[in-house]
N, C-alpha and C positions, 0 to 999 in steps of 0.2 A: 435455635436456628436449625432449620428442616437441612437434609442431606443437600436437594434442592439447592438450595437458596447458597450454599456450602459450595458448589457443583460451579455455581454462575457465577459467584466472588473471584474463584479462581481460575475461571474463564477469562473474567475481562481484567484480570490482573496479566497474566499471561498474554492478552492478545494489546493490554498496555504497553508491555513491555516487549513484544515483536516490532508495533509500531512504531518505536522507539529508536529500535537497531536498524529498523527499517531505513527509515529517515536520514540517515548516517550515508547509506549506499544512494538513496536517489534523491536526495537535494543538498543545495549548498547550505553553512550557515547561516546565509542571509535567505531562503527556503525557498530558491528556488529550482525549477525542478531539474535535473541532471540527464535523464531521460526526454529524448524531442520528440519520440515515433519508434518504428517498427521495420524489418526491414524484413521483407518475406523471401523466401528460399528462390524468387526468380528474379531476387534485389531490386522488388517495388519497392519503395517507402514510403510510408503511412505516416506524419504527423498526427500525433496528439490532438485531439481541443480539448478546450477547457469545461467541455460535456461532464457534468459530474456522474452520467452513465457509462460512462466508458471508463473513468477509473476504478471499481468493482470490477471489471474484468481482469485487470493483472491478475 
């Protein structure tokens, strides 16, 4: 096994186990999500959709 391939095991092991802990802080057990929006510094608020582009921005 190359250094590589070494490199990227423990990458998505590591980003396994973020999303892991993750999950704990923004959904319930039954997975839903804990987080509704956003609320900006002139306390607009933004609801979420269910955009799967918009979740990569967190």
């Amino acid at each position: 096994m190359t250094s590589l391939q070494i490199h990227k095991q423990d990458f998505l092991k590591q980003l396994q186990e973020f999303v892991q802990s993750l999950k704990t802080h923004i959904s319930t057990e039954d997975g839903q999500w804990t987080i509704k929006g956003f609320i900006d510094i002139y306390k607009n608020v933004y609801t979420i959709s269910s955009d799967t582009k918009i979740v990569p921005k967190f």
